[in-house]
N, C-alpha and C positions, 0 to 999 in steps of 0.2 A: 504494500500500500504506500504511496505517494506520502511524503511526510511534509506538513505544511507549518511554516514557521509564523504566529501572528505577534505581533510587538503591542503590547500596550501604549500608547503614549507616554506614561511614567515608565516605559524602561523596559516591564515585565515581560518576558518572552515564555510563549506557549508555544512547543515542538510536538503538533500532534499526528498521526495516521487518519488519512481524507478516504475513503474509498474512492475508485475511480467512478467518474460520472454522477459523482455528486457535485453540490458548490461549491466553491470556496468558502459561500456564507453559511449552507448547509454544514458544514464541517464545524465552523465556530459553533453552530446552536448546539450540534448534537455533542460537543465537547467541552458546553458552557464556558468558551472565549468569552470575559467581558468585553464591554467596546464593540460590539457588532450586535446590532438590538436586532434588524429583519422585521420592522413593523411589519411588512408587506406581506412578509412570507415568501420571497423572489419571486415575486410576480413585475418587478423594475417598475414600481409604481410608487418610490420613496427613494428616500439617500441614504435610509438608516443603516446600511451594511455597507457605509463608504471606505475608503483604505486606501494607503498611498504604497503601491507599488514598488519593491525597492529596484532601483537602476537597471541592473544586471537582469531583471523579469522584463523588465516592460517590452523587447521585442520579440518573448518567446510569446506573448501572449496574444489571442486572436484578437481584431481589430474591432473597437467597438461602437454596436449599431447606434444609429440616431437616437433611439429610445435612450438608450444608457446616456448619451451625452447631454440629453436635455436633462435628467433627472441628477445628473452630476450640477450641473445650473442652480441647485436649490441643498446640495452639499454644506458641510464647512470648511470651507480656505478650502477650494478643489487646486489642485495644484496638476500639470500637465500630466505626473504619473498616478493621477487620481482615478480610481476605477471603483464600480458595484462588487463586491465580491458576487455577490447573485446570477451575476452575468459570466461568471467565471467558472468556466467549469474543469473539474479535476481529470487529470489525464496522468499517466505516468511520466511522458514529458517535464512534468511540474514537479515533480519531487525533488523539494528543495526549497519552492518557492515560500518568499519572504512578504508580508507584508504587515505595515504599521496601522494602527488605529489612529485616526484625529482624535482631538482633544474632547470631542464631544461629537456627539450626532445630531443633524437635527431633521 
């Protein structure tokens, strides 16, 4: 299983097993990641499971749809490696992948 690394904003790193073809966000809920709330339930109809991509990920990862970019629009502080986790889906490719929580979701 794909091991997914998420950063709290204070610092706190969570080093969890993602099955494949689940989310990225799916992964936080079902391993109780603080920091990735998922109001939506990844239906990409909120920013609650927003995340800043760390450098090195951002060109493994698929290119994302209009949907995800508008809803990144109502983020906090979206930053160019700003992405939905929700939109993310785990593959063994990603084993490895890093990503931070903002300071808050809204």
């Amino acid at each position: 299983m794909p091991k997914i690394t998420y950063i709290e904003h204070s610092g706190v790193e969570h080093v969890v097993d993602v099955a494949e073809g689940l989310s990225v966000m799916e992964g936080a809920v079902k391993n109780s990641i603080p920091g990735i709330d998922a109001d939506c339930g990844g239906a990409c109809a909120c920013s609650t499971c927003h995340v800043y991509v760390d450098p090195a990920w951002i060109g493994k990862l698929p290119k994302k749809e209009p949907i995800e970019e508008d809803m990144l629009d109502f983020a906090y502080q979206p930053q160019d490696n700003s992405r939905l986790t929700c939109q993310i889906k785990v593959t063994a490719a990603l084993d490895g992948l890093v990503v931070r929580m903002p300071e808050k979701q809204i």
